[in-house]
Wavefront OBJ file of the C-alpha trace (Angstrom):
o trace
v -69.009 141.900 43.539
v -68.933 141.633 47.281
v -70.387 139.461 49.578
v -73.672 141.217 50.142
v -74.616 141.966 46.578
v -73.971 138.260 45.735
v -76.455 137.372 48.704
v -78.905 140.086 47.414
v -78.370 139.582 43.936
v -77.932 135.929 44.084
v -81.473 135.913 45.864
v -83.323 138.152 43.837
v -82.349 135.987 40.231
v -83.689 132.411 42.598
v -86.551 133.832 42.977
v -87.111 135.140 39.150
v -86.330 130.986 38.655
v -88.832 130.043 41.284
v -91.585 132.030 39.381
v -90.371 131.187 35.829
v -90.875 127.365 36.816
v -94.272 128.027 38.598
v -95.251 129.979 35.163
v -93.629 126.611 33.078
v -95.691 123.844 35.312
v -98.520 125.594 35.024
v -98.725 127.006 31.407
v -95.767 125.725 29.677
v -95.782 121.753 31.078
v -99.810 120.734 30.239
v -99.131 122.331 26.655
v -96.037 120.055 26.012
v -97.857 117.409 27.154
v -100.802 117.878 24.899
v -97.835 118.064 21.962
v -96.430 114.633 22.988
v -99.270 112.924 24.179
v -100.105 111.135 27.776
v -98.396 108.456 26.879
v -94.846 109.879 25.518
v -95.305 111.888 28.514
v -95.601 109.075 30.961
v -92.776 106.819 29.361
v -89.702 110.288 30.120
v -91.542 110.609 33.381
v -91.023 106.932 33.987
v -87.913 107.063 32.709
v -86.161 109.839 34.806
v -87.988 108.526 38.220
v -86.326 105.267 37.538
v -82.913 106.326 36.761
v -83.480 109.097 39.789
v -83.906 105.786 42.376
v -80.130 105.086 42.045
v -78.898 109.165 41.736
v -78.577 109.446 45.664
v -75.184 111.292 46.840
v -75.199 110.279 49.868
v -74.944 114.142 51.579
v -71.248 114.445 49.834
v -72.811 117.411 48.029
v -73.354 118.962 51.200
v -69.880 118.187 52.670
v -68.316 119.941 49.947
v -70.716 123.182 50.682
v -69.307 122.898 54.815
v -65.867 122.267 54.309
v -65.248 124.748 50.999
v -66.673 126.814 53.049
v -64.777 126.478 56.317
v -61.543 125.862 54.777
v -62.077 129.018 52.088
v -62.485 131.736 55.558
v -59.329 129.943 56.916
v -57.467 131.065 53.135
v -56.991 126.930 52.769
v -56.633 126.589 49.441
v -54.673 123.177 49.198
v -57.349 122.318 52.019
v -59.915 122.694 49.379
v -58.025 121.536 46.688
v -57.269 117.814 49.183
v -61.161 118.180 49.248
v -62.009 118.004 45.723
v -59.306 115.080 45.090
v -60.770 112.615 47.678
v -64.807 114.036 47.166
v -64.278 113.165 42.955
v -62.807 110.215 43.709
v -65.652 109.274 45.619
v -68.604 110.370 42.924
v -65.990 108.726 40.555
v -66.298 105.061 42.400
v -70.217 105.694 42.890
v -70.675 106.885 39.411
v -69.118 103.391 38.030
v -71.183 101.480 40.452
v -74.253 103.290 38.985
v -73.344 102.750 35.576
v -73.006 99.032 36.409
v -76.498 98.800 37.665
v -77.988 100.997 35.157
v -76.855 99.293 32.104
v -77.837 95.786 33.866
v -81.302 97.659 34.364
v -81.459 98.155 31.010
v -81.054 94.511 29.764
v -84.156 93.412 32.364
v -86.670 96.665 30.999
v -89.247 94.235 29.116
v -89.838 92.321 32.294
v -89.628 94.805 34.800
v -92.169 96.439 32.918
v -94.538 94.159 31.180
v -97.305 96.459 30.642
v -95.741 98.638 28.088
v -96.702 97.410 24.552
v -93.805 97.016 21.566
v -93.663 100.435 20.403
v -93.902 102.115 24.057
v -90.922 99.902 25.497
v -88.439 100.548 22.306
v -89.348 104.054 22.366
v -88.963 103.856 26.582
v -85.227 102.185 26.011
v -83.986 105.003 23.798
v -85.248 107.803 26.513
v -83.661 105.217 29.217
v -80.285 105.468 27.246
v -80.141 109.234 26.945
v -81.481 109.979 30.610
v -78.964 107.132 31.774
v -75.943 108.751 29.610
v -76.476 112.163 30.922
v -77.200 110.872 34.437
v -73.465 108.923 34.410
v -71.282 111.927 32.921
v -73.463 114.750 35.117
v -73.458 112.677 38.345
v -69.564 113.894 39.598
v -70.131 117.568 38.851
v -73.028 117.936 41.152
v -70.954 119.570 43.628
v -69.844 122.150 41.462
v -72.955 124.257 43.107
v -71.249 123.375 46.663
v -67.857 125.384 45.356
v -70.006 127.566 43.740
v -71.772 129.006 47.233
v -68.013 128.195 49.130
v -66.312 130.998 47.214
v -69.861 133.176 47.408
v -70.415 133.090 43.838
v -74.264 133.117 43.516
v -74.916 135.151 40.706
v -73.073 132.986 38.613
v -74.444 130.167 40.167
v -78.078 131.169 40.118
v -77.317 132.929 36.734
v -76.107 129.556 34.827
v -78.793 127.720 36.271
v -81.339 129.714 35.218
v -80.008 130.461 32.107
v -80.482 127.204 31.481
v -84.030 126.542 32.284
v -85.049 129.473 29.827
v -82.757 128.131 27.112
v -84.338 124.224 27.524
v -88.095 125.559 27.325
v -86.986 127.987 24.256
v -85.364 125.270 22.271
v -87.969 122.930 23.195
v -91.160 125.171 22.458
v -89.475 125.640 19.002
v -88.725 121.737 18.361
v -92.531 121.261 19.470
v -93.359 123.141 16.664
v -91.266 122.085 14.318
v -93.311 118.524 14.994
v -90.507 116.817 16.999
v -91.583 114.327 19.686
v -90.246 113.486 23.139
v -87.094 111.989 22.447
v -85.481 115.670 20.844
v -87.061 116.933 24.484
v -84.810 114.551 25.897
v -81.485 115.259 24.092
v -82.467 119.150 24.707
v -82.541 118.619 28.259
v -79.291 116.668 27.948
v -77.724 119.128 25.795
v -78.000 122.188 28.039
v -77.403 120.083 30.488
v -73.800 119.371 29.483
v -73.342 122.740 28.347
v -74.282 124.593 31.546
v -71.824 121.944 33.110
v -68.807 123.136 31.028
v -69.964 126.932 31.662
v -69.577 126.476 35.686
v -66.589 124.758 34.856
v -64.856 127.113 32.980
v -66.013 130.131 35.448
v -64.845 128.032 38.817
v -60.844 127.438 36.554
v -61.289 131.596 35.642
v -62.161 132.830 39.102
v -60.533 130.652 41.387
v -57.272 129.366 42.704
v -58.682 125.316 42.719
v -56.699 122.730 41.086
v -57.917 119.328 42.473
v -55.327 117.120 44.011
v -56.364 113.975 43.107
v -53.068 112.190 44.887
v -55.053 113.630 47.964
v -55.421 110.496 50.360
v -56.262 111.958 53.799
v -57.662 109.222 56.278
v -58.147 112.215 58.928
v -60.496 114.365 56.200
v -62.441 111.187 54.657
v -63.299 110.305 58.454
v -64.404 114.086 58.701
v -66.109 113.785 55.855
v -67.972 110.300 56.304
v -69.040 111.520 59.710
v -70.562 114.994 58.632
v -72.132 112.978 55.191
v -73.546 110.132 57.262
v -75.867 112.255 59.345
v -76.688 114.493 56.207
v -77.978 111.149 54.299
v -79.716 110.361 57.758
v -81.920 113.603 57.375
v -82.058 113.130 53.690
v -84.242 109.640 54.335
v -85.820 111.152 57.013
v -87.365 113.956 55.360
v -88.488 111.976 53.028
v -90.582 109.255 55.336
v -92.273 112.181 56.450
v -93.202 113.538 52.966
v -92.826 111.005 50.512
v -93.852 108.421 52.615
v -97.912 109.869 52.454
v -99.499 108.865 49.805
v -98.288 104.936 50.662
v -99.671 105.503 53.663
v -102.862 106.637 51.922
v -102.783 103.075 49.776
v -102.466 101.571 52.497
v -105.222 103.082 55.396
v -107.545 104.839 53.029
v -108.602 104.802 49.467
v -106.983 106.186 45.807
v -109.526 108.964 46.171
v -107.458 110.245 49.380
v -104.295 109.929 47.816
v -105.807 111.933 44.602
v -106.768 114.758 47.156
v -103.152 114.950 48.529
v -101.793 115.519 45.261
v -102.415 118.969 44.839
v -101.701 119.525 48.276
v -98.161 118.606 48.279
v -97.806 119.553 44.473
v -98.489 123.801 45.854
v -96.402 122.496 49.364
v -93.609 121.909 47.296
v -93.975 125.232 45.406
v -94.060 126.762 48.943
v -90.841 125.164 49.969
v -89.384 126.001 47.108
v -89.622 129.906 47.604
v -88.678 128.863 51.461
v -85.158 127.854 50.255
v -84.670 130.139 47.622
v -81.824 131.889 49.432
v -80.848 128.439 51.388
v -77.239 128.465 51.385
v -76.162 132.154 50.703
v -74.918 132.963 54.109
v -72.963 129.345 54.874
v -69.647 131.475 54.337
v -70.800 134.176 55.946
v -71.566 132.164 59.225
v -68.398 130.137 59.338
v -66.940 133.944 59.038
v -68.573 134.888 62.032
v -67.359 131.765 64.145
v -63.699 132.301 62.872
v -64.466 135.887 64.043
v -65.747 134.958 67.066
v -68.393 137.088 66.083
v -71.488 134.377 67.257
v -73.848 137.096 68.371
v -73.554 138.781 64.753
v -74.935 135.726 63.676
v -78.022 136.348 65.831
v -78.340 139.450 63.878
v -78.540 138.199 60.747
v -80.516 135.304 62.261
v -83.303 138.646 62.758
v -82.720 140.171 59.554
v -83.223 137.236 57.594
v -85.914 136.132 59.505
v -87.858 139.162 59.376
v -87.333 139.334 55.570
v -88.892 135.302 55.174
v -91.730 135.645 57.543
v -92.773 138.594 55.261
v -92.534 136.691 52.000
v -93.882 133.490 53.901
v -96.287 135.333 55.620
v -98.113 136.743 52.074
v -97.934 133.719 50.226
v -99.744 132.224 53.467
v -102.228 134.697 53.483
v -103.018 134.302 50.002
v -103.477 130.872 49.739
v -105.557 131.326 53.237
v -107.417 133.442 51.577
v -107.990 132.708 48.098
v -106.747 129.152 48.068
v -109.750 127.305 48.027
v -110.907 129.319 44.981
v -107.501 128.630 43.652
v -108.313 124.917 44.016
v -111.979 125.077 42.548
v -110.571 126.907 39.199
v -107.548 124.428 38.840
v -108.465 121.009 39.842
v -112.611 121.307 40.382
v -114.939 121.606 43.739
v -114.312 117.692 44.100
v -110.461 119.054 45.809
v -111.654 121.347 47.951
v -110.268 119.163 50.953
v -106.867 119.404 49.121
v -107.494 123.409 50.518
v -107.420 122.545 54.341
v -104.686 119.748 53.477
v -102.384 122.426 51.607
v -102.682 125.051 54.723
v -101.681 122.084 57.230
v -98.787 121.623 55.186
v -97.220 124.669 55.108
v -98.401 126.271 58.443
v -94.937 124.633 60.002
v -93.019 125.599 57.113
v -93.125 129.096 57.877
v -91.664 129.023 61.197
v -88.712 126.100 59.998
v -87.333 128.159 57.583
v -87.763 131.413 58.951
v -85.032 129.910 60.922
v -82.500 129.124 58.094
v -79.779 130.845 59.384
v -79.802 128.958 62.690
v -80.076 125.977 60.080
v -77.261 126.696 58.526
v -75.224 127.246 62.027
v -75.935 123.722 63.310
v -74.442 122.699 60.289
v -71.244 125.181 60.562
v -71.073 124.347 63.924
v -70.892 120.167 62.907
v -74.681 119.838 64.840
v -76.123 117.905 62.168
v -75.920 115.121 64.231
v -78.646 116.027 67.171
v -80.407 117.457 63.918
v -81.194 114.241 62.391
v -81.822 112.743 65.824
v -84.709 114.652 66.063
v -86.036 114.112 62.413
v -85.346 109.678 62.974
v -87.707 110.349 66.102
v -90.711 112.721 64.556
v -90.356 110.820 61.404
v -91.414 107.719 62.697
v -93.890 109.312 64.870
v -95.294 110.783 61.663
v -95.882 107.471 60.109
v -97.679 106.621 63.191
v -99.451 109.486 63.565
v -100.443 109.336 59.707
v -101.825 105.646 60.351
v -103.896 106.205 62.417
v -105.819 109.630 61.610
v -105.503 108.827 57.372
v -107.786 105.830 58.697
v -110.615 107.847 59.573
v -109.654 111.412 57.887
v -107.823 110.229 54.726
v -105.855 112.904 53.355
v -106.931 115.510 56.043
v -105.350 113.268 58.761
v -102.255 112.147 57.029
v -101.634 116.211 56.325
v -102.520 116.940 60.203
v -100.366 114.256 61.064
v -97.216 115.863 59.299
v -98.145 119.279 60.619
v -98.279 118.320 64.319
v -94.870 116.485 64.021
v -93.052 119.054 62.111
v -94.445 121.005 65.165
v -92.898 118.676 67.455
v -89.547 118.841 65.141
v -89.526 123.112 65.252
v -89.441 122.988 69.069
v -86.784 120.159 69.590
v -84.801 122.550 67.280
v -85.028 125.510 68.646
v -84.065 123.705 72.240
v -81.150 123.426 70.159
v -80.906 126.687 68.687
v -80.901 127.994 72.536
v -79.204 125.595 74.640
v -76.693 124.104 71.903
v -75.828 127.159 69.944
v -76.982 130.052 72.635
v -79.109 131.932 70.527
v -81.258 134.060 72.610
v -84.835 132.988 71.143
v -86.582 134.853 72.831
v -85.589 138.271 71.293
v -85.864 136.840 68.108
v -89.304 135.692 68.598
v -90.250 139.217 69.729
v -88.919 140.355 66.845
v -89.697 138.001 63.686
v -93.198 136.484 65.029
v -94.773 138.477 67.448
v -94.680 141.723 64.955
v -96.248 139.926 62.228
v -99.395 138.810 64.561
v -101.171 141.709 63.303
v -100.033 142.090 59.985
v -101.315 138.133 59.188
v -104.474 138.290 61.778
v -105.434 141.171 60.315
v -104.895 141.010 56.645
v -106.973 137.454 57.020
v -109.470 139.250 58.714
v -109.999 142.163 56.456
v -109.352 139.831 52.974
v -112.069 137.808 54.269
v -114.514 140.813 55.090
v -113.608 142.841 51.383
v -113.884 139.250 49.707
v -116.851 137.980 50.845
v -118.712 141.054 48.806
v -117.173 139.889 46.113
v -119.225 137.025 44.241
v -117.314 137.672 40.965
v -115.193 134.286 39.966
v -112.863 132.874 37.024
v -109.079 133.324 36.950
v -109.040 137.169 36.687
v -110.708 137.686 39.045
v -108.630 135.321 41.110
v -105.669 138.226 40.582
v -107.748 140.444 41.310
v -108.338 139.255 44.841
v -104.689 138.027 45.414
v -103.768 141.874 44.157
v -106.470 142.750 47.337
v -104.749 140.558 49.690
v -101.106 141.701 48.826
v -102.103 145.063 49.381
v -103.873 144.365 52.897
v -100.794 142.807 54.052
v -98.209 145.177 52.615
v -100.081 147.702 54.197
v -100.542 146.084 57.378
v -96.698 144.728 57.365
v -95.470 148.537 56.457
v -97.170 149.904 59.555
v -96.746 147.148 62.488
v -93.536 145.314 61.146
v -91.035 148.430 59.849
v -88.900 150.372 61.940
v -88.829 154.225 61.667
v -85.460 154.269 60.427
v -86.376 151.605 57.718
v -89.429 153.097 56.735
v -87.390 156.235 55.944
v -85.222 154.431 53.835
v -87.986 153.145 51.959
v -89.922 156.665 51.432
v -85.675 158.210 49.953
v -85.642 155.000 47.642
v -89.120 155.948 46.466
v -88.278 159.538 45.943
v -84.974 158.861 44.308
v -86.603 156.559 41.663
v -89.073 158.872 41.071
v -86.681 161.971 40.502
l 1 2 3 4 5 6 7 8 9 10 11 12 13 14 15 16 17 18 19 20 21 22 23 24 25 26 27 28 29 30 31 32 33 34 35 36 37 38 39 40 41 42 43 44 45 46 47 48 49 50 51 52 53 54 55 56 57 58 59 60 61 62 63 64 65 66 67 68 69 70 71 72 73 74 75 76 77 78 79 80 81 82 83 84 85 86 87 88 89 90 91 92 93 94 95 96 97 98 99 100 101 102 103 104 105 106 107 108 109 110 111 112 113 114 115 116 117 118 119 120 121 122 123 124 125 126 127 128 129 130 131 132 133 134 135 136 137 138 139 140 141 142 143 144 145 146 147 148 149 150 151 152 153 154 155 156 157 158 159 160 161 162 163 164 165 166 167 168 169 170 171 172 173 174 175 176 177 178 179 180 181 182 183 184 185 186 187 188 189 190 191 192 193 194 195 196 197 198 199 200 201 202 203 204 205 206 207 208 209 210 211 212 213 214 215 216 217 218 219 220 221 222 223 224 225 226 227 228 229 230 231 232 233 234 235 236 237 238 239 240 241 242 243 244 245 246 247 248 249 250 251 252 253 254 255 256 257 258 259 260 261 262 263 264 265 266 267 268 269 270 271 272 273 274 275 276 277 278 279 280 281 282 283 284 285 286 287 288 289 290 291 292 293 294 295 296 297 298 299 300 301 302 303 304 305 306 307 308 309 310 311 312 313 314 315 316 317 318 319 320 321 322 323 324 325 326 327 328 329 330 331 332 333 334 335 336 337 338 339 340 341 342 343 344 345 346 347 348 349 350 351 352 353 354 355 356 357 358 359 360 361 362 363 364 365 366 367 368 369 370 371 372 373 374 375 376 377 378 379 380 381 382 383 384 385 386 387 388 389 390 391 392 393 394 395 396 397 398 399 400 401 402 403 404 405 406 407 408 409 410 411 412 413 414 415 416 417 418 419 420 421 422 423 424 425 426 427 428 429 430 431 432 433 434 435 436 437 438 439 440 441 442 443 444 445 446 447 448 449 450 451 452 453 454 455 456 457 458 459 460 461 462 463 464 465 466 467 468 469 470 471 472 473 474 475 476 477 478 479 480 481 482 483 484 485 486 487 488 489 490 491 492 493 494 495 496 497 498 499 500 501
């Protein structure tokens, strides 16, 4: 399969994930909770956040993704192969250093947490020993994903991953049933776990050339490598003072009521995100292509394409949660969240202009950029917390959400100064082409939704659909006529009269 298919393909199966894991936490996650109980519940969810505080890989998972990458378009294979020698080595050293704390963890459970009774904290130190297990032995192949996008396998990748979602809620829907409790949840997660490891492992030694070279001991590559991973783990922390950082911030300025509003907020934010990045990573090879081409401007192009194709998806989910969201809200969590409404659309208003710029993303970090990159998320990062201080004081969860809106603001036109004067994209042609087009097309389909909905007094989850059906209509509609070319709106009416042939 060539490159494009595997980008189209590879897409089209992460977003059939995205939706089978909105579908799971939804419908699937309360009802396995209800099996278990709250409090079985609460002890894996305290297990795996606990185990997840020492899992950090310090951006090497990224570094494989750049240099596979860069050294697979330059036909490197013993490049790639020196790679993997010195990168395992490293997981190899952190993995034993984890293991070390972990098991000393484990001696100290019954005082670290003194408020579980008997039962819970016996029960709590088996799931600790299975989560920890898996944790140690999975921890060096999470860069298999990074080869996995360097040789432009996605399918696979996406395919295996998914694969393994389905399989973990199948065999665990079953073992509900059969009257099993939350440890046989645990060892099903870890068993497809290990068996979706030794699946990518045996496709990577079928289809390609790598055999690690673990004599590898390159001072010139590791200082490569530490300097690229250094500023990865820089952004890493800084992303998450600005997001994770909110609901402290809440403890500390406002009230628990606040931080209970936020929830939901960053609970469908994260949802959002997650269809943001769906295809995150699929053109990395294709871009370091282009720059051992020479070929920049094509890069621009694709910049466009891809662009167009996320404000579109971005653009309707926005819409629809615009529109609908605050009945959304009502059905799921009560009237008492409505505020979570304004907090959720403050979130993700920046969100669709960051990652409709993904593939200038992904060139900063082709192009070794990262640095200036995470330069400018240290500085609105820490103007976030102060920003969040001081409006969460007197707006709570409204002003801690405004806060993170204005500064990702701040953060989206820092970047594209260095989208324009660092990597000489021309910006302004692709904001004629990406943003101002969809003006209408979102205006207009909030405009319109708002008019047809507002004669609609009908409520309850179907009729929820229903509307959201309305508004995807509106803004296909809308989109079709003010955001499609002639030639690609002939393409579209040949596909449609093909299929129905």
């Amino acid at each position: 399969m060539d490159s494009k298919k595997q980008i189209k393909n590879g897409a089209v199966i992460s977003y059939i994930a995205i939706i089978i894991n909105i579908i799971a936490s939804f419908l699937y996650t309360p009802w396995m909770v209800n099996s278990i109980g709250k409090s079985d519940y609460g002890l894996y969810t305290l297990a795996v956040s606990l185990i997840s505080i020492f899992l950090m890989d310090f951006g090497i998972g990224s570094v494989v993704t750049r240099f596979a990458s860069k050294y697979r378009v330059d036909n490197d294979t013993q490049g790639i192969n020196n790679l993997l020698g010195i990168v395992f080595k490293l997981f190899i050293i952190i993995d034993i250093v984890i293991f070390v704390i972990l098991t000393v963890t484990y001696f100290y459970l019954g005082d670290i947490y003194v408020g579980l009774e008997t039962g819970e904290l016996q029960e709590f130190k088996i799931l600790y020993i299975i989560i920890a297990g898996f944790s140690v032995i999975s921890f060096p192949f999470t860069i298999l994903s990074g080869i996995f996008n360097a040789y432009e396998y996605f399918v696979q990748l996406k395919l295996c991953d998914l694969l393994q979602k389905i399989s973990t809620i199948i065999l665990i829907v079953f073992s509900l049933l059969q009257g099993y409790g939350v440890i046989t949840i645990v060892a099903i997660n870890t068993l497809t776990g290990i068996v979706t490891i030794a699946v990518k492992l045996y496709l990577l030694k079928r289809n390609t050339p790598i055999k690690v070279n673990f004599k590898c001991r390159s001072k010139t590559l590791l200082r490569e490598m530490f300097d690229f991973s250094i500023w990865i783990t820089i952004i890493g922390i800084a992303q998450r003072l600005t997001y994770n950082i909110a609901p402290s911030i809440l403890g500390i300025a406002s009230t628990s009521y606040e931080i209970a509003i936020y929830s939901p907020a960053s609970a469908i934010a994260g949802y959002f995100y997650t269809f943001a990045i769906a295809i995150d990573g699929l053109f990395l090879p294709t871009i370091f292509r282009k720059i051992a081409e020479k070929k920049q401007q094509d890069i621009l192009s694709i910049m466009i394409k891809v662009g167009r194709f996320q404000i579109s998806i971005l653009g309707l989910i926005f819409v629809g949660l615009v529109c609908v969201g605050k009945e959304f809200i009502t059905l799921w969590m009560g009237e008492e969240y409505i505020k979570s409404y304004y907090c959720t659309v403050l979130l993700i208003l920046p969100a669709i202009f960051e990652y409709s710029q993904q593939i200038a993303r992904l060139t900063v970090v082709a192009e070794n950029k990262v640095k200036l990159q995470s330069i400018g998320l240290i500085c609105t990062s820490i103007l976030n917390i102060v920003i969040s201080l001081l409006l969460s004081f007197y707006h709570g969860a409204i002003g801690v959400s405004l806060a993170i809106c204005i500064t990702a603001f701040l953060n989206l036109i820092y970047m594209n100064f260095i989208y324009y004067k660092v990597l000489k994209f021309d910006m302004v042609k692709f904001y004629k082409v990406c943003y101002v087009r969809m003006i209408i097309p979102i205006c207009g389909t909030i405009a319109l939704a708002f008019a047809i909905l507002s004669n609609i007094e009908q409520q309850g989850w179907l009729w929820l659909v229903i509307k959201g059906i309305i508004v995807s209509i509106i803004f296909g509609t809308l989109t079709f006529i003010f955001n499609v070319s002639k030639e690609e709106r002939s393409k579209i009416v040949s596909i449609i009269k093909k299929r129905r042939m």
